[in-house]
Each structure stands twice: as structure tokens, then as C-alpha cells.
N, C-alpha and C positions, 0 to 999 in steps of 0.2 A: 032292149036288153039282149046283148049277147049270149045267144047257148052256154051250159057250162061248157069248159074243157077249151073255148073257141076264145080270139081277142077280136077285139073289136078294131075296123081300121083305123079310129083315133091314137085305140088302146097303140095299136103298132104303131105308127107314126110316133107319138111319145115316147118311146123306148128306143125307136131309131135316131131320135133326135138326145136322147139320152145320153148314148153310147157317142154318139160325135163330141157332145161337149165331152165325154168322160177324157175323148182319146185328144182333143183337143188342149186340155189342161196337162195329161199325163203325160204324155211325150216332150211340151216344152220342158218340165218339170226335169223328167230325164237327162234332154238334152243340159241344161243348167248343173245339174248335179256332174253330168262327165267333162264339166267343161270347169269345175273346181279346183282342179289343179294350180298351185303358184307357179308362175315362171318368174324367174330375176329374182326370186329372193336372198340367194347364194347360201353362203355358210358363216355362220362369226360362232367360233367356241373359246372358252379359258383351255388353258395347258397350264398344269399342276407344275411346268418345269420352267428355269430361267432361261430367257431369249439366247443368251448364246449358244445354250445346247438344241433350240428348237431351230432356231434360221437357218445352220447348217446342213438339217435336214428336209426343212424347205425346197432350199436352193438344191439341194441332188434331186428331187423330186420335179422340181421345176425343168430340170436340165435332162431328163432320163428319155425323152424323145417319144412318151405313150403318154396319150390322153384318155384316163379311163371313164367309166360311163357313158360312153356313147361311140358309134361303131357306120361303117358305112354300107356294110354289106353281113346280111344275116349271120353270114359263115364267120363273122370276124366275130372276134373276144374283147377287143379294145381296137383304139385309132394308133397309128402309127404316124412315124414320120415328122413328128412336132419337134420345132426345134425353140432354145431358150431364146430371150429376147431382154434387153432394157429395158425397152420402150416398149407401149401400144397404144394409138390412137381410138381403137375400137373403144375402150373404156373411157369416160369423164377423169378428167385430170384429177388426180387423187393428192390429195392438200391435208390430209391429219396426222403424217407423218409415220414414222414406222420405215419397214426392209419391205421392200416391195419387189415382185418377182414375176415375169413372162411365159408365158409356154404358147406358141401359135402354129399351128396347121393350116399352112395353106392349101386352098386347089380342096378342100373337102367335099364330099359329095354328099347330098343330103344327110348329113348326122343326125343322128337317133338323139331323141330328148333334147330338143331344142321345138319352138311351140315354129309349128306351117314352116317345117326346114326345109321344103321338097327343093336347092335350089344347089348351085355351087359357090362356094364362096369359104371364109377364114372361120377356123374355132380359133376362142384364145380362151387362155385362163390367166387370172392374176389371184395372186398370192400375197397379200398383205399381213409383215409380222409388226405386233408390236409388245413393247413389255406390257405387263398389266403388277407390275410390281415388283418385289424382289426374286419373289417365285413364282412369278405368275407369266404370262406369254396369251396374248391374243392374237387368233389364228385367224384369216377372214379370207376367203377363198367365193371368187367369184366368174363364172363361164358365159361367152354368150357368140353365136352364130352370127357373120355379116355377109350376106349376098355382095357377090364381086358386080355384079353388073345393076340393080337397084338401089345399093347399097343399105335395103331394109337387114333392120337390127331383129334378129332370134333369140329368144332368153331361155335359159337351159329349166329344165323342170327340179332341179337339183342333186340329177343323178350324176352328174358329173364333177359337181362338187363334195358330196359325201364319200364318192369314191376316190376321188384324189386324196382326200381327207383319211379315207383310212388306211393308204399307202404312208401316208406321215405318220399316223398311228403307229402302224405297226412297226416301223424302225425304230422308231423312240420306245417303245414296249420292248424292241431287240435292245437297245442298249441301256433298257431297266433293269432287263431278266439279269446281263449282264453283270453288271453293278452291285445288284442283288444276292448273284452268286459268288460273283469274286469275293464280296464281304463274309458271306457267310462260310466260305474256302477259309478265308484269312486267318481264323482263330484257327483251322488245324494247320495251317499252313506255317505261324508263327510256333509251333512246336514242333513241328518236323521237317522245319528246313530253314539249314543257316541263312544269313545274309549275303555270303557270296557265291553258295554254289545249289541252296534251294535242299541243301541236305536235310536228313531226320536228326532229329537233336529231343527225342521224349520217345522212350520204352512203352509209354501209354499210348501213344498215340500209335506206335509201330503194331501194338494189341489191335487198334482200332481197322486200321489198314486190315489185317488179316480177316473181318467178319465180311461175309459174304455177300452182296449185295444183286438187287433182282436189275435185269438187262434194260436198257432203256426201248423204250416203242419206237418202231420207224419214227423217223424226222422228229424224234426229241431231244430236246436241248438239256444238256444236263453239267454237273460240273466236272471236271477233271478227276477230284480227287473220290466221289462217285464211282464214277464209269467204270476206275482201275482197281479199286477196292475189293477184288474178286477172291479172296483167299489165296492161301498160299500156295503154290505147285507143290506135288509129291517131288519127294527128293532134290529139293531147292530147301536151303536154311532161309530162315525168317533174316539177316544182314543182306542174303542175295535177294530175295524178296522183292525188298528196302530200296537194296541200287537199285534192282530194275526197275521201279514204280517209279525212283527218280529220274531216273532215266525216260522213260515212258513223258514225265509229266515234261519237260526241257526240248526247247527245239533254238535252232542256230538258223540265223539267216540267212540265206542264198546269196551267193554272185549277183547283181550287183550292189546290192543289197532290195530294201522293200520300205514301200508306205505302209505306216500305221493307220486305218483307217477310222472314222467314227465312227460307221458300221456295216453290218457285211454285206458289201457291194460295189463294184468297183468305180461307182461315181458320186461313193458318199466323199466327203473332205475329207483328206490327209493331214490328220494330226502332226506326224512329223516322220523322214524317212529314216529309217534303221539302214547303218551300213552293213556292209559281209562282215561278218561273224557275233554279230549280237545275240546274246543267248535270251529267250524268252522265258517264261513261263507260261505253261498252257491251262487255259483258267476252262472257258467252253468248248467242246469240239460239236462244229456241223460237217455238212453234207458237204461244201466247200471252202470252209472258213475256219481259223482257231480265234476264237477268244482268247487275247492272252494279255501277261504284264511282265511291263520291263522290268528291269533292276532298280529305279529309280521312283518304280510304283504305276507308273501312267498306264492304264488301258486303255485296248484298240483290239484291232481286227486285223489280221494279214493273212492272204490266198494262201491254202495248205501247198500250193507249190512252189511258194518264196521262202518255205521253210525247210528244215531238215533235220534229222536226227545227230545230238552230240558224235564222236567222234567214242 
């Protein structure tokens, strides 16, 4: 028997042989758990919206020349240089039908979020739209890495497809917010302004115009009839008011005229072009862009400097 306080050299021996199996199970353990990541599983989501409003924005997104989530060099923020395509080999022949859509990088240098990318070779991504009903639209976005010289296939961890995904997102949410405010414009709109020149035609609503309203926050999107709603100037009548809010709210086409776009950015689809002197109406104003509608009702988006004030 061993002194108290003392082990015995079994006693250590056992404990050393202890701690090996411990670290022997723990570490593979480890390593399994870090190694749980999915690659290739891509993206398939519903869209609450009908495919001809969603492919459009597909397709800008497809064509826009940045592949996001994933990057070649720490300093970088996204991949550059990608251009559209038809086709792509990289991917298995796709047979279940739908709008299907390219984006490829070539010459890539090891990209981030791709599983043992250390190599040079092609990103691609494909975009697969289909309807999933009257209002419905399935989105299926899928990314994957090819070494140019072994031709071994990289499958992305999914960060490049939830990021592309939320570039669609968020255009299609721009021409919600959109839609959402032009409607809700519309009822004051239909009282205080004719059908040909957008005039006030209701004393009520000319009231409404004059209450004061709080300033909108950097980079907030808000509506027209909002923004201008600032009360009346000193020593201005409530008729001058009136014109100038109308005025204010109206802009006129530029030389040579302008695309109407489906939304703000200059490689969404062009709805249809406005020649010189079409007068708008200005429904949202950003940073670079008017949300606006024609006389014929259609909403779009055209660059604040294809536009101009009435005369």
C-alpha cells in the first residue's frame, strides 16, 4: 500500500493511459463535428410573387458582374469580374424545366467557401426560376468551384448562395415597398390631382398637405406626398402652397429621353423608354433614383438625371 498523499506506479500508469484514450476519442470527435458543414446543398426557396416579376430580377442579378459570398483575397468584400452566360458545363444538365440563368468567373483564385479550394480554376453559379403557381415562383440557386488544371469539382458551403439570394431579395422588397406606397399615395393622390396635370381638386386634402410632418432618416425611402408635406411657408397662400407641392411632385424627361426601369439600378430590365418631354409623377425619392408613374398608371424607376423639373 501506497503512503497516503503518494500514487502508486500502476496507480499512474492508469491515469496516463486514461487521459490518451480520453484525448484519443475527443479530438476525432472534434474533428467530425468541424467537419459538419453541408457543401452542395445550394438554395430552393417559394417567392410570395409571379414569375414574371421575379425572373427579371434574376436575370439583373445574374448579369451584374459580382459574385457574392465568397472573395479571393481577405481585403476583398465580394468576387468581381463574373460575367453572364447561357450555358455551363460545370453543372449536370438541368431537365425540370423553368428560366435558367449563368454567372461564371473565370481564372479565380482560391475562393472562400468552397470545401479544399486552395487551387485556380472557374466559380459559377446557376439560377433556376420556376413558377410554383399563380403567385408563387421557385427560386433555386446553386454555386460550385472547378479546378482549371484537375478538373476536381469544389461545392460552395452555402454562403454564396444565400448571398446572391439576398441581392434578389432585396430588389424585389424595393419594388414592394414601391407598389405598397404608390397604393397607398393613390387615395390622396386621387383627390388632389386631376387626370391631366396631377392638380389638387379637394380643400380636404389641400388641409392635409399643410400638417407638418417629421424628416425622413438618412437613406429612407419614403413617399412623395410625405416628404413634401412640410407646412405652409410664411407669407406663401395655401393656392401657392398647392402649385408648388405640384410642382415639387412632376418631373419631365430629359433629352433623349429615358428607360423606365423595374428597379433602381441600371442593369434591372427596362420596362419601356419614355421619350423627351414625358411628364412623370414622383411617387419615391432615393439617393439616386425617383420612383415614379406615368400618366397611363405604369410604375418604374428612372436616374434623377434623366429627369427634370416642369418648365
Amino acid at each position: 500500500m501506497a503512503p497516503n498523499g503518494f500514487n502508486s506506479p500502476h496507480r499512474s500508469r492508469t491515469c496516463f493511459l486514461a487521459a490518451l484514450l480520453w484525448c484519443s476519442v475527443a479530438f476525432p470527435m472534434a474533428a467530425r463535428e468541424k467537419d459538419t458543414t453541408d457543401y452542395g446543398v445550394g438554395l430552393i426557396t417559394n417567392i410570395p410573387l409571379p414569375e414574371a416579376e421575379v425572373a427579371p430580377i434574376v436575370s439583373d442579378v445574374a448579369q451584374n458582374g459580382i459574385i457574392r459570398g465568397t472573395k479571393e483575397y481577405e481585403k476583398d468584400e465580394y468576387m468581381r469580374g463574373a460575367k453572364a452566360a447561357q450555358s455551363c458545363n460545370l453543372f449536370s444538365p438541368w431537365t425540370d424545366g423553368g428560366k435558367i440563368f449563368y454567372k461564371v468567373r473565370k481564372d479565380a483564385v482560391d475562393p472562400r467557401n468552397f470545401k479544399d479550394s486552395n487551387d485556380t480554376g472557374t466559380v459559377a453559379v446557376r439560377y433556376v426560376v420556376q413558377p410554383g403557381g399563380e403567385h408563387n415562383t421557385v427560386v433555386r440557386i446553386d454555386a460550385v468551384f472547378v479546378e482549371t488544371f484537375r478538373h476536381a469539382i469544389h461545392r460552395s458551403n452555402g454562403a454564396v448562395e444565400s448571398s446572391e439570394f439576398k441581392i434578389i431579395q432585396d430588389r424585389l422588397d424595393a419594388i414592394e415597398l414601391m407598389k405598397k406606397q404608390a397604393a397607398d399615395a393613390e387615395q390622396e393622390r386621387q383627390q388632389r390631382l386631376s387626370k391631366r396635370n396631377f392638380g389638387i381638386s379637394d380643400t380636404k386634402t389641400e388641409a392635409a398637405l399643410s400638417v407638418p410632418s417629421t424628416p425622413p432618416e438618412p437613406g429612407e425611402i419614403r413617399p412623395e406626398h410625405e416628404t413634401l408635406a412640410s407646412g405652409t411657408p410664411p407669407g406663401e397662400t395655401l393656392e401657392e402652397h398647392v402649385a408648388n407641392l405640384r410642382h415639387e411632385l412632376q418631373r419631365m424627361v430629359k433629352a433623349p429621353g429615358a428607360p423606365l426601369k423595374s428597379a433602381p439600378y441600371h442593369s434591372a430590365n427596362t420596362l419601356k423608354t419614355l421619350p423627351k418631354g414625358t411628364e412623370v409623377l414622383i411617387v419615391i425619392r432615393t439617393t439616386y433614383w425617383f420612383g415614379v408613374e406615368t400618366h397611363d398608371g405604369q410604375h418604374g424607376w428612372i436616374a434623377r438625371e434623366q429627369l427634370e423639373s416642369l418648365p
